[in-house]
C-alpha positions in Angstrom: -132.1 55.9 -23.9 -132.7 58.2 -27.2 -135.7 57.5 -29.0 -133.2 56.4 -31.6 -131.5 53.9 -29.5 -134.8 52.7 -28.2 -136.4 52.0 -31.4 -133.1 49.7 -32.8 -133.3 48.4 -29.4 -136.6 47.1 -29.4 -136.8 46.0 -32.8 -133.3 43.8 -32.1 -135.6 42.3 -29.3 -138.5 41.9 -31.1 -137.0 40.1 -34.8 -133.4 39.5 -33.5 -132.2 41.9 -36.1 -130.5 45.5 -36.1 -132.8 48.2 -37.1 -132.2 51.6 -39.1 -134.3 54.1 -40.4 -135.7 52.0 -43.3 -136.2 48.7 -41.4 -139.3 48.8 -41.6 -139.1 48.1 -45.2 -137.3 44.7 -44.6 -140.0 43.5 -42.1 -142.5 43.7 -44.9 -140.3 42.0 -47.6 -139.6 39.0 -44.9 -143.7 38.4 -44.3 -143.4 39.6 -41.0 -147.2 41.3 -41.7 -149.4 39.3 -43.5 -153.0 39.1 -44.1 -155.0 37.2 -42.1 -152.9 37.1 -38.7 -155.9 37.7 -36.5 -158.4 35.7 -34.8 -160.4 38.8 -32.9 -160.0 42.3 -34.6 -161.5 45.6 -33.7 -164.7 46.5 -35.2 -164.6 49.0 -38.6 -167.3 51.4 -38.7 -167.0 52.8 -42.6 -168.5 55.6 -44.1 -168.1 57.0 -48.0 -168.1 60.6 -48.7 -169.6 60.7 -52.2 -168.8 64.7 -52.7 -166.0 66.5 -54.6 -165.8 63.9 -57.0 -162.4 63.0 -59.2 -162.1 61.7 -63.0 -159.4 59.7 -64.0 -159.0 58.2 -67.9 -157.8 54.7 -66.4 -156.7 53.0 -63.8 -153.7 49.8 -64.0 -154.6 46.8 -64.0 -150.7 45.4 -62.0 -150.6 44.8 -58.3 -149.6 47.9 -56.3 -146.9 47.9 -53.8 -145.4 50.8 -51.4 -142.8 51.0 -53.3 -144.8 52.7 -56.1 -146.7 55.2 -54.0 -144.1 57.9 -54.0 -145.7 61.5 -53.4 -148.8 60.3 -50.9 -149.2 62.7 -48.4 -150.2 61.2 -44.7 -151.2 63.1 -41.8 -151.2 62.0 -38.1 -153.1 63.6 -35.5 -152.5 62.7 -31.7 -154.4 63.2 -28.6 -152.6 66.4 -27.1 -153.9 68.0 -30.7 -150.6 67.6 -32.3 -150.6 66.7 -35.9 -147.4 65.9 -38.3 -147.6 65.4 -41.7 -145.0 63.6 -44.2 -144.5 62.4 -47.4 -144.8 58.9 -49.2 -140.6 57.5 -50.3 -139.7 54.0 -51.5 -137.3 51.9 -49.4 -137.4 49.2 -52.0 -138.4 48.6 -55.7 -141.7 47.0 -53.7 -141.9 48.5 -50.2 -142.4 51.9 -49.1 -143.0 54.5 -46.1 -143.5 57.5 -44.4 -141.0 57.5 -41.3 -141.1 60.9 -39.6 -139.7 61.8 -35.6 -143.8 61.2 -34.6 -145.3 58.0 -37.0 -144.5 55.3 -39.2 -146.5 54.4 -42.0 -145.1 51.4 -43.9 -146.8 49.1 -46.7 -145.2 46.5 -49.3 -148.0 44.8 -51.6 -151.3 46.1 -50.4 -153.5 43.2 -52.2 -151.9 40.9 -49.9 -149.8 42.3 -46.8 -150.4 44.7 -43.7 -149.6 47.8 -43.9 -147.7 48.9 -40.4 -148.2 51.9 -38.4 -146.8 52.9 -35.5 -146.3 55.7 -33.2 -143.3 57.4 -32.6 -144.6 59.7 -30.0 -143.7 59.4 -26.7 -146.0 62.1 -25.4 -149.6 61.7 -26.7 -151.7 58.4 -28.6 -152.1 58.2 -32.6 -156.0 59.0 -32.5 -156.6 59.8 -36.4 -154.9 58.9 -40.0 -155.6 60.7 -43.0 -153.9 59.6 -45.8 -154.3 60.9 -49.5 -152.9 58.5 -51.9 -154.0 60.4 -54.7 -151.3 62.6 -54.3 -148.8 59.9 -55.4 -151.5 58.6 -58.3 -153.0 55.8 -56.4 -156.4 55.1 -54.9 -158.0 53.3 -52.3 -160.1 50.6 -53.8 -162.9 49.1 -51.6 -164.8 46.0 -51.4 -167.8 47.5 -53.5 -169.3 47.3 -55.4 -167.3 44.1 -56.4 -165.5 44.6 -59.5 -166.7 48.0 -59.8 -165.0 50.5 -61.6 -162.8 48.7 -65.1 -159.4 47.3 -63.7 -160.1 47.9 -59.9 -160.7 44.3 -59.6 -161.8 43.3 -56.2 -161.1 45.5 -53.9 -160.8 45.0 -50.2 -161.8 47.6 -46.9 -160.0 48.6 -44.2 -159.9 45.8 -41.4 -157.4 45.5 -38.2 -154.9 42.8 -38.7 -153.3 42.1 -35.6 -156.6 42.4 -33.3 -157.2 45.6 -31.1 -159.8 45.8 -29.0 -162.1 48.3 -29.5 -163.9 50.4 -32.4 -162.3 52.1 -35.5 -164.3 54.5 -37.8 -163.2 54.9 -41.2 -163.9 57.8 -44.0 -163.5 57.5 -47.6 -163.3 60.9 -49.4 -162.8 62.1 -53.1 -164.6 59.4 -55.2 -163.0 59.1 -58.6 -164.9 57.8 -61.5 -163.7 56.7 -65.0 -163.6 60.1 -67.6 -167.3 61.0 -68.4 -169.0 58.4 -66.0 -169.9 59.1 -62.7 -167.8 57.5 -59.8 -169.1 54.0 -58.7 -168.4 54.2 -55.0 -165.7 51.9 -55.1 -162.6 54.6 -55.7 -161.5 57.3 -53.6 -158.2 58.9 -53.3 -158.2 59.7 -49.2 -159.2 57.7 -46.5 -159.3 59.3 -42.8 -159.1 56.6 -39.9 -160.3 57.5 -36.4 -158.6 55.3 -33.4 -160.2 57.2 -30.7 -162.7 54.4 -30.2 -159.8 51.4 -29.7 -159.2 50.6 -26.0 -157.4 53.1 -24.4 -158.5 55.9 -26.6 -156.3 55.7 -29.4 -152.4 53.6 -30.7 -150.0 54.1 -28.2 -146.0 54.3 -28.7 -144.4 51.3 -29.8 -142.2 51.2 -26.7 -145.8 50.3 -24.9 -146.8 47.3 -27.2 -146.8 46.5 -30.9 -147.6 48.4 -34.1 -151.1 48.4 -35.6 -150.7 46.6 -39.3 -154.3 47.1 -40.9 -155.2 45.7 -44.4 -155.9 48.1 -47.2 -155.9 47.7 -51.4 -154.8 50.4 -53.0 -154.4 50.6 -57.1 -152.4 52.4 -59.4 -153.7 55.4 -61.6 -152.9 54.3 -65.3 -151.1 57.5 -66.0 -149.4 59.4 -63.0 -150.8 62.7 -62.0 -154.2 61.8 -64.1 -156.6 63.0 -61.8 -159.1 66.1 -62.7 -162.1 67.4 -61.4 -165.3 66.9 -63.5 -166.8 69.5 -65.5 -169.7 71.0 -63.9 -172.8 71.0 -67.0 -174.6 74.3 -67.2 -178.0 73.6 -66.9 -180.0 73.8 -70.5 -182.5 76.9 -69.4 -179.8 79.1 -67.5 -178.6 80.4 -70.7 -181.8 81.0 -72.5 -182.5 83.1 -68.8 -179.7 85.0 -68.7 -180.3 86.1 -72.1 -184.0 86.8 -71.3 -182.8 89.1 -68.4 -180.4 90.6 -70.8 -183.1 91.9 -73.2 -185.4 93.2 -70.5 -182.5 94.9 -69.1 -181.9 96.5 -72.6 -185.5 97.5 -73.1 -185.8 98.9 -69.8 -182.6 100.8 -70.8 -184.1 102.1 -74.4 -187.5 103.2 -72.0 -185.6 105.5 -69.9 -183.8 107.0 -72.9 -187.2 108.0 -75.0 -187.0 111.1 -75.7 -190.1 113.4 -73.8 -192.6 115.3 -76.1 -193.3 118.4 -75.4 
């Protein structure tokens, strides 16, 4: 059976409807992943990356959904070192994805629903996630600090959803703070999951068992594409040095050119 033909086939048996490429999309809208499904979940390990930070002028205060997260750039990585990268497309007004011929990467409202991902390849397990919504003017919002940065709101971590055994270790990266503040540790524009802990050593197929739906806020950048980096401030005495090492470089200068007298 084509991987094509297997994937309509399973999903038929699995929801007792025909699948195409953007199925996935119709799952979400019909509640199929909600919050809140399991009673044992693997453990989340998560760690901030405070470097490189990002300045923003505002962030939205509406609900974000996949279906406004065009642009995000997400890149797979499997266990025989293979590693595919696409590119964030609505399905829906309110659901989007990132379907390529290795992984699926599927969200509707991220306040409230699962996002799904599963993997496509038959050859190797999903072992690590990196996905940078700042790309498509978005960021991750986490749990704190509660109510952090103005608009964010609460914010919520990454958690499994559907209960894997095992361990999962999570990095947030690129901090963004509000224009002229520093960041508050509650923004970032990429987070990079590592699976290699769950049981197993990483997701498998889909043909081998279901797809792992994890939770995950995101929020909307107030004004698309309005993310900078930070001016770096000179500090105060560098210039006053420079210039210092400036003159003595001159009067060294005006000693080597005095005339001799006989």
């Amino acid at each position: 059976m084509s991987n094509g033909n297997a994937r309509r086939g399973f999903f038929t048996r699995r929801f007792g409807i025909s699948a195409g490429r953007n199925c996935f999309g119709f799952f979400i809208a019909a509640g199929v992943l909600v919050a809140g499904q399991a009673a044992l979940a693997a453990s989340v390990t998560i760690t901030k990356d405070m470097s490189s930070p990002l300045s923003t002028t505002a962030i939205a205060t509406a609900d974000t959904n996949g279906g406004k997260m065009g642009g995000t750039v997400v890149t797979a990585g499997f266990s025989d070192g293979t590693t595919q990268s696409g590119v964030w497309a609505p399905v829906t007004p309110s659901i989007g994805q990132v379907l390529t011929d290795l992984f699926l990467l599927g969200a509707g409202n991220t306040a409230s629903s699962s996002w799904l991902l599963m993997n496509l390849n038959p050859n190797a397990l999903l072992t690590r996630l990196t996905i940078d919504v700042g790309a498509g003017s978005h960021v991750f919002d986490t749990a704190l600090p509660n109510q952090g940065t103005e608009n964010s709101l609460a914010g919520l971590n990454f958690s499994d959803s559907l209960g894997f055994p095992g361990s999962i270790s999570v990095t947030y990266s690129r901090p963004v703070g509000l224009t002229g503040a520093d960041p508050l540790g509650d923004i970032f524009t990429v987070m990079t999951v590592n699976f290699a802990g769950l049981e197993g050593g990483g997701i498998a197929t889909y043909v081998s068992g279901l797809g792992f739906n994890f939770l995950q806020d995101t929020d909307a950048l107030a004004r698309a594409g309005d993310l900078s980096s930070p001016a770096v401030p000179v500090p105060g005495a560098l210039p006053l040095f420079v210039s210092g090492l400036g003159g003595l470089g001159l009067l060294m200068y005006r000693r080597r050119r005095r005339p001799i007298n006989p």
